[in-house]
C-alpha positions in Angstrom: 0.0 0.0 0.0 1.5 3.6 -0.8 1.9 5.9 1.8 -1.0 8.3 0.5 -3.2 5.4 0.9 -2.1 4.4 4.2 -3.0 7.8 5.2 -6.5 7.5 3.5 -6.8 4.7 5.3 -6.1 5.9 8.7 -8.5 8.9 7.9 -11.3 6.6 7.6 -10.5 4.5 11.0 -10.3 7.2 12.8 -13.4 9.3 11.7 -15.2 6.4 12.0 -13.8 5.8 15.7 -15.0 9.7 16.5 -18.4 8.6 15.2 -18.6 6.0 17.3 -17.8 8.4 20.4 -14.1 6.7 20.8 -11.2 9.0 21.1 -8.0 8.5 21.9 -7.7 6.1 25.0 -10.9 6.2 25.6 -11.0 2.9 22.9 -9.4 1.2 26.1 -12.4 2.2 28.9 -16.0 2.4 27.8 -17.0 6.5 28.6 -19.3 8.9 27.2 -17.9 10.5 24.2 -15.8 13.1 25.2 -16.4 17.0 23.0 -12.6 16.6 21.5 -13.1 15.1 18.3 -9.7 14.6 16.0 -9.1 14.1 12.5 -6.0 12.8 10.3 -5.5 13.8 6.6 -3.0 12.7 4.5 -1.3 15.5 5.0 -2.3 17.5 8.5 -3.7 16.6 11.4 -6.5 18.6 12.4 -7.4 19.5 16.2 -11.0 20.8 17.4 -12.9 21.7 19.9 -16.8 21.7 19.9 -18.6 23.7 23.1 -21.5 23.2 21.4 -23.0 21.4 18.4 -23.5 24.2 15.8 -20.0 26.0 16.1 -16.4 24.6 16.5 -13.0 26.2 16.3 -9.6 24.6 14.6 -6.1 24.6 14.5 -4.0 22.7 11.9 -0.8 20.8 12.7 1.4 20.1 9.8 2.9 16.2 9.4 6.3 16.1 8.3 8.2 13.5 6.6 10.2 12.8 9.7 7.4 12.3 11.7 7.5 15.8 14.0 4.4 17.6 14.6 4.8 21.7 13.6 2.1 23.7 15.0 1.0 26.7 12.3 -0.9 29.8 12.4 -1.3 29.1 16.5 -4.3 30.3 18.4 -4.4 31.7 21.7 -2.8 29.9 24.9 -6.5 29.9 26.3 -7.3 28.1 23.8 -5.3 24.8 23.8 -5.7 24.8 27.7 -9.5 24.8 26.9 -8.9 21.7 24.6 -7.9 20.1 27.7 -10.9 21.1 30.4 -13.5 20.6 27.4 -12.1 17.2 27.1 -13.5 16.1 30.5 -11.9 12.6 31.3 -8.4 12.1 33.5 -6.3 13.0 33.1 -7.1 15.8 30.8 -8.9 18.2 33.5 -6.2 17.9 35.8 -3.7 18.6 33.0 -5.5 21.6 32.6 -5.4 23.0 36.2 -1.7 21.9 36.3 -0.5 24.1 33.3 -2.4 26.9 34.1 0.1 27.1 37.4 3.2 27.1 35.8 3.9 30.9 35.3 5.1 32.4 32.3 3.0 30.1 30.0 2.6 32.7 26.9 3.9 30.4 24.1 1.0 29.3 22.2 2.7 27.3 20.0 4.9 25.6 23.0 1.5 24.5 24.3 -0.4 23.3 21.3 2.3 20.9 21.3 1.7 19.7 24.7 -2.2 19.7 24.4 -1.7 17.8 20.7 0.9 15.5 22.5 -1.8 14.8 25.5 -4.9 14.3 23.5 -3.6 12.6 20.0 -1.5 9.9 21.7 -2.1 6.1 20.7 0.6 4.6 22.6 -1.1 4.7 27.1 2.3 5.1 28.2 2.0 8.9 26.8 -1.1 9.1 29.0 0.9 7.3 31.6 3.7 9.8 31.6 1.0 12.8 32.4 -0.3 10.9 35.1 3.5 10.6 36.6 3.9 14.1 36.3 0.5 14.8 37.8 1.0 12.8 40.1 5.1 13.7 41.3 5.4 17.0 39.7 4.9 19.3 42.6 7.4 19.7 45.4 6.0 19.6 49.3 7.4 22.4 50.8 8.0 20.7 53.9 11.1 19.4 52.6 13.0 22.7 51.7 13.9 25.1 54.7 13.5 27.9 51.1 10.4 28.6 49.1 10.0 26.6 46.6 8.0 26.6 43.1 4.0 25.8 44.2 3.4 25.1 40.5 4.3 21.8 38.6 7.8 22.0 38.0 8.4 18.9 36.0 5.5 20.7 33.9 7.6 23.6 33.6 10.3 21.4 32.0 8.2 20.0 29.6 6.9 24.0 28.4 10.4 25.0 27.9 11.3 21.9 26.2 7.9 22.7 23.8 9.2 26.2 23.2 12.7 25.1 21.3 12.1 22.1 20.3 9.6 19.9 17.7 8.0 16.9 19.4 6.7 13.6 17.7 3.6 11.8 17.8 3.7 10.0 21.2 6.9 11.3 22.1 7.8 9.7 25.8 11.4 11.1 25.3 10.4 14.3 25.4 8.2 13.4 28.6 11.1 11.3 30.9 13.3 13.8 30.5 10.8 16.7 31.4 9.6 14.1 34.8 13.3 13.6 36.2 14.8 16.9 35.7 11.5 18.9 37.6 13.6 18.1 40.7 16.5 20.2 39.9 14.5 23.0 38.8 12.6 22.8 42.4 16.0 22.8 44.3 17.8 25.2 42.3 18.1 28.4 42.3 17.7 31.0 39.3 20.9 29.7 37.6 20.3 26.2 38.1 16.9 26.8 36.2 18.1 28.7 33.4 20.9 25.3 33.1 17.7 22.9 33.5 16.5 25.0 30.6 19.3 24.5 28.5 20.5 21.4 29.2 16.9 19.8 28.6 16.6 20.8 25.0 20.5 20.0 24.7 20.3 16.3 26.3 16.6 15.3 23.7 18.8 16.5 20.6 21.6 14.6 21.7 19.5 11.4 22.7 17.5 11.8 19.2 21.4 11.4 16.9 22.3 8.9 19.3 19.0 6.9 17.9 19.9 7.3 14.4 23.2 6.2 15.3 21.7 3.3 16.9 19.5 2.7 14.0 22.3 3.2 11.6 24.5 0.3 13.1 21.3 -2.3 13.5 21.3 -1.5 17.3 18.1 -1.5 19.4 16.7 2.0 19.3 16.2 4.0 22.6 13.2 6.4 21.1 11.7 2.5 21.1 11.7 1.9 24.9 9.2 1.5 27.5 8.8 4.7 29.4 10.8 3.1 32.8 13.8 2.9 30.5 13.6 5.8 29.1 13.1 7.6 32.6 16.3 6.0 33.9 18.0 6.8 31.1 17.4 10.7 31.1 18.8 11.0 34.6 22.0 12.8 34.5 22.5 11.9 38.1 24.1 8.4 39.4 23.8 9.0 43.3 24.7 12.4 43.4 22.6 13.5 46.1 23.5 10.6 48.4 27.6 10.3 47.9 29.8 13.7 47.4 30.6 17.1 48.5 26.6 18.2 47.5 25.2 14.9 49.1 21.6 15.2 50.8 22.4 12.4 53.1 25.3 12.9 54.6 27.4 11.0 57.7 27.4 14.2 60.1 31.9 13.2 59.9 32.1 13.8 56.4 29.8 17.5 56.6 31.5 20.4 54.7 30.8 23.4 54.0 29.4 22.5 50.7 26.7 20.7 52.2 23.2 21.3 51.1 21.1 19.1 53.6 20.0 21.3 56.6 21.2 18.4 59.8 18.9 20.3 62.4 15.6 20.6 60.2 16.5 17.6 58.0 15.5 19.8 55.0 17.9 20.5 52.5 19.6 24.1 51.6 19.3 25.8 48.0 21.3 23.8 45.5 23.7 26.0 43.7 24.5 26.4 40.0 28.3 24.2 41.4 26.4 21.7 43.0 23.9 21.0 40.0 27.0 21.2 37.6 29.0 19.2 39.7 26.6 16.2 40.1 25.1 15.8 36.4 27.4 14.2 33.5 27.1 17.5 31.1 25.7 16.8 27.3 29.4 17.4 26.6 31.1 14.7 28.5 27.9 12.5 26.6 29.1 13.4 23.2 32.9 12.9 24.3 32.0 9.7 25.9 30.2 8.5 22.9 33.3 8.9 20.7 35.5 6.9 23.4 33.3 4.0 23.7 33.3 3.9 19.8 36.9 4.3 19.5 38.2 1.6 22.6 35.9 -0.9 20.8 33.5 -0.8 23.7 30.2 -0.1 22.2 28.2 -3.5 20.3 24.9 -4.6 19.5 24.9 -6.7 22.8 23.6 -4.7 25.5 25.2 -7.2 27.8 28.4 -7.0 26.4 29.0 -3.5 25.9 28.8 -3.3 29.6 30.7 -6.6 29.8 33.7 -4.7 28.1 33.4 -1.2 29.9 33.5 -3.4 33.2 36.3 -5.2 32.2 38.5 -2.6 31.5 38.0 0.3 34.4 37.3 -2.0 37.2 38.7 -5.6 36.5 41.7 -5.2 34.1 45.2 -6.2 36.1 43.0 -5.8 39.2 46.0 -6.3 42.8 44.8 -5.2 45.5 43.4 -1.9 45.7 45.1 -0.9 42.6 44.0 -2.1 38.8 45.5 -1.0 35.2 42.9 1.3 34.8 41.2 1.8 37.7 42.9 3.2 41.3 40.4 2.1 44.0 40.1 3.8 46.8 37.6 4.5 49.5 36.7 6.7 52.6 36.9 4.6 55.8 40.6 3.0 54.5 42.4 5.7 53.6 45.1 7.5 55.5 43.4 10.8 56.6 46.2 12.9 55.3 45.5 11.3 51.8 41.8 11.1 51.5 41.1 14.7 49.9 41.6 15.9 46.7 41.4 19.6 45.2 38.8 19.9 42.6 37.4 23.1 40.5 38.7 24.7 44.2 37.1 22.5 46.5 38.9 20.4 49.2 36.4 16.8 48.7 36.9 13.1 49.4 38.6 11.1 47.2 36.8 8.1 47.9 33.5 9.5 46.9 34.5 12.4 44.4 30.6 11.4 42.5 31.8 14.2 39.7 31.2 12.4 36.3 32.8 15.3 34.4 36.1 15.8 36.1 36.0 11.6 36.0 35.8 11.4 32.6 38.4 13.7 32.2 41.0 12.4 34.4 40.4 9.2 32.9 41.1 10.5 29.4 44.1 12.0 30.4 45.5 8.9 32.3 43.8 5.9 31.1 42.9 5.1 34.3 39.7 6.2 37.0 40.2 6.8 40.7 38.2 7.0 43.6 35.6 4.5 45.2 33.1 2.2 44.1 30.5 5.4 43.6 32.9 6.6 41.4 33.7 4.2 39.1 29.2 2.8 38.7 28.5 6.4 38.1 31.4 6.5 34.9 30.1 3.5 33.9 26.4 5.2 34.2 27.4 7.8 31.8 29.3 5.6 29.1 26.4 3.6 28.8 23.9 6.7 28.6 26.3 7.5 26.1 25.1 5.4 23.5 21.9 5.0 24.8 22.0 2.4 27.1 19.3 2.6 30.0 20.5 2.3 33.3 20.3 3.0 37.4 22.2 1.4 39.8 22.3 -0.7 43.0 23.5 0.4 46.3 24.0 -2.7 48.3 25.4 -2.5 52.3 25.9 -6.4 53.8 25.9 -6.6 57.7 28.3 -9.2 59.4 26.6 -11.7 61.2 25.9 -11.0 65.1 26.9 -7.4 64.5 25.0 -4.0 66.0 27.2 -1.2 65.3 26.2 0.3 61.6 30.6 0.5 61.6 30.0 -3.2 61.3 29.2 -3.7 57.1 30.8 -3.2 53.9 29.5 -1.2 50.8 29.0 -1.8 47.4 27.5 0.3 44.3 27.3 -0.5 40.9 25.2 -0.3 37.6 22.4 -2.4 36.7 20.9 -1.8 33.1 18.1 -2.7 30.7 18.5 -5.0 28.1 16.1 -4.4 24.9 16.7 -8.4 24.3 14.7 -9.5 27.1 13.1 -7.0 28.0 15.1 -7.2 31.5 17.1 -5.8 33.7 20.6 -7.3 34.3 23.4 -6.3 36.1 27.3 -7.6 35.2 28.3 -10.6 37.1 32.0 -10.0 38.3 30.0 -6.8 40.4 27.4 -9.3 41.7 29.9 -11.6 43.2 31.8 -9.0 44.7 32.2 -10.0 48.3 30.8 -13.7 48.1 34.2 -15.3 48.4 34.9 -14.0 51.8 31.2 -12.7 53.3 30.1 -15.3 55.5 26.5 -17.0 54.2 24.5 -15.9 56.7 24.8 -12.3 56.2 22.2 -10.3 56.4 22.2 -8.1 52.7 20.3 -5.0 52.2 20.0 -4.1 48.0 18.5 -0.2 47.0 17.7 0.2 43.8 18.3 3.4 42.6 14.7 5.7 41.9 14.8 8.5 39.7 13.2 11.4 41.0 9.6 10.9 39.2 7.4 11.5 42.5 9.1 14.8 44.4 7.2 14.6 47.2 10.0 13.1 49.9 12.2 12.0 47.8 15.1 13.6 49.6 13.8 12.4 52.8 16.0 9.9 54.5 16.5 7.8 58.0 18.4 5.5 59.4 17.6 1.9 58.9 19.9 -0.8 60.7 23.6 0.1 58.6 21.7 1.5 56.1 20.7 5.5 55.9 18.5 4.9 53.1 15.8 7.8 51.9 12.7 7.5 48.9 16.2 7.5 46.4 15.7 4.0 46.6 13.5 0.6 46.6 14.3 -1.5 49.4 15.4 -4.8 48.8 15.4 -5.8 52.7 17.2 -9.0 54.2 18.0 -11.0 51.4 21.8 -12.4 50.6 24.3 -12.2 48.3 23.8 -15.3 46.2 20.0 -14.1 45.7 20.8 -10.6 44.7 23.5 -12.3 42.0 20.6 -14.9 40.9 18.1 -12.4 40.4 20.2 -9.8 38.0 22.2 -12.3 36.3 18.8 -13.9 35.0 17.1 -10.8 34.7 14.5 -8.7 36.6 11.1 -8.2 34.3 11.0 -4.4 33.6 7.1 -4.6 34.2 8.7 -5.0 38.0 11.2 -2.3 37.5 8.2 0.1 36.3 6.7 -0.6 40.0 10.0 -0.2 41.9 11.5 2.6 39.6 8.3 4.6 39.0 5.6 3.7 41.1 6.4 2.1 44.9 
């Protein structure tokens, strides 16, 4: 069938679908037939709005070759938004209320493109995503000892990406990376927002070339995951805002005068333009990453593999002791105290938790080799993969010796766990699962966080102590469980339909 006819044909479906009072995702429930009624041509894709049978108003949205949606001769910002409320049904009429908040909202165009997005979507995880941001989007104030936004900040995102850039039909890109960067523009001050504004629309250009790249070399493509994958793999921040100088939970011996979490109120302190810098792997480092995971042979169609070889070579190549070929281990409780700091961009920090993807990167290029602790070297590997393209988050895993009280008692572990298109899984590499089985005794007692993005705002910087873990809503617990279980379960695979729960849900 030519493409002309195939539009012909779609034309048809879907006027007879608004003639049978089914819209959108209302062919999944059985509801009254909302007043948004939508028509495809073969060449635009008209929107309108009927308050009452004898008039209706329009606006026409151009279909490209290339699949993006261009919104022409736009009509009033009142006007989209009344798309929305007209509709009716969830989660249009809270989509309404929620954009009418976020200040500043005088591109009509910006919003035409989120309204189209919202009510033209035939994929429910577009719908889904809404409902996240709904749902997450607005901070609690109770956590911040500042005012902070009372609108929908991840909302906010979302405009600003709308106003400089195109979005596709059913475009969940566009959405995870507006969901996990609302956070930063809620902790932030002015300069952190105008970043967030910038480094949004820079990150969804970069992420679209890295999809043709994948789609030139036969790889999977990223723009064709589900939405938990592409969530994860739009945050720019390993576990930032546990481990570092800008940490949120913090061991009151390692404060400094960086720190950003409050100890007396337990709320957290303005981030600053530093901090936000200083604890998100820039679009930069991605595009010089990219180009050195092509060039050391890293990057294949294998998922797996790919994460197999960056593994190998950091953290496992000529490994003696603390120190490997490529990788100079060291951490915060076994290091001399007049050789556990390090000077970086002018600030005294811990070398066994330095969390600073940028400055990692760049050491690494210039001596083939990483440093620091186990935080370190997952949240390189976090943005090699992300790189190319690769979805992942990670594990924080603390194992208590048997008979043991003190929380001193335990040892640590962090690393990446990722999601294979293959399977439809999520895998972690072996030689970091087995990490502390030879010599851990059997019967110790394991505790496994796996690493949240910040979808739901509302206390997700929150933390307590639990046993030897200070754990916070960063994480899903994994509670009382061992070592040989944790490397079963992510060498076979965890279901992402569980990781959507964990990741963007519990």
């Amino acid at each position: 069938m030519s493409s002309r006819g195939r539009w012909k044909l779609l034309a048809v479906l879907i006027v007879a679908s608004a003639l049978l009072g089914v819209v959108g995702w209302q062919q999944f429930t059985p509801k009254p037939a909302p007043p948004t009624t939508i028509m495809v041509a073969p060449t635009v894709t008209t929107v309108s709005a009927t308050k009452t049978s004898a008039t209706a108003s329009q606006t026409t949205v151009t279909r490209q070759e290339t699949e993006w949606i261009r919104i022409q001769e736009a009509k009033p910002v009142s006007y989209y938004l009344s798309l929305l409320e007209s509709n009716g049904t969830a989660p249009y009429g809270q989509l309404y209320w929620e954009l009418r908040k976020v200040p500043d909202l005088t591109n009509a165009t910006a919003v035409a493109k989120i309204v189209y997005l919202a009510l033209n979507a035939t994929n429910p995880e577009v719908k889904e995503a809404f409902e996240l941001m709904i749902r997450g989007g607005t901070p609690d104030p109770r956590d911040f000892t500042y005012p902070v936004p009372k609108y929908n900040t991840e909302l906010q995102v979302l405009y600003w990406l709308a106003c400089h850039n195109e979005f596709k039909e059913d475009d969940t890109l566009v959405l995870s990376i507006a969901i996990v960067h609302g956070l930063w523009v809620t902790m932030g001050d002015e300069q952190v927002r105008q970043a967030v504004r910038k480094d949004t629309s820079d990150l969804l250009d970069f992420l679209r070339q890295t999809n043709e790249l994948q789609k030139e070399r036969g790889y999977y493509q990223l723009e064709d995951y589900l939405l938990e994958a592409k969530v994860s793999l739009s945050n720019r921040s390993y576990l930032t805002l546990l481990m570092g100088p800008y940490a949120l939970f913090r061991d009151p011996t390692f404060l400094t005068e960086y720190q950003v979490l409050d100890i007396q109120t337990g709320r957290i302190k303005v981030f600053p333009l530093t901090g936000y810098r200083w604890g998100t792997v820039s679009v930069d480092t991605l595009k010089a990453m990219q180009k050195e995971m092509a060039s050391k042979g890293w990057i294949t169609r294998d998922v797996g593999e790919t994460i197999s070889r960056v593994e190998n070579y950091l953290y496992f190549s000529g490994r003696s002791g603390r120190k490997g070929e490529h990788w100079y281990y060291v951490a915060d409780f076994s290091t001399p105290e007049k050789s556990r700091f390090i000077e970086i961009d002018g600030l005294n920090v811990s070398i066994g938790n330095i969390n600073n993807v940028n400055w990692q990167f760049s050491y690494f290029l210039k001596n083939d080799q990483g440093i620091g602790g186990c935080t370190d070297e997952a949240a390189l590997v976090d943005g090699l993969a992300k790189s190319w393209g690769i979805a992942t988050t990670g594990h924080f895993r603390m194992n208590k010796l048997p008979g043991t009280t003190r929380r001193t008692e335990f040892t640590a572990h962090t690393y990446v766990t990722y999601f294979d298109p293959v399977t439809r899984s999520w895998k972690a590499f072996g030689k970091q699962l087995t990490i502390d089985v030879g010599w851990m005794p059997k019967d110790s007692i394991v505790f496994l966080g796996v690493l949240k993005p910040p979808v739901k705002q509302t206390g997700y910087i929150r933390g307590w102590n639990e046993d030897v873990f200070f754990v916070g809503n960063l994480f899903y617990m994994i509670r009382n469980t061992s070592l040989s279980e944790i490397a079963d379960t992510w060498t076979n695979g965890v279901a992402t339909s569980q990781m959507k729960q964990w990741l963007l849900y519990i």
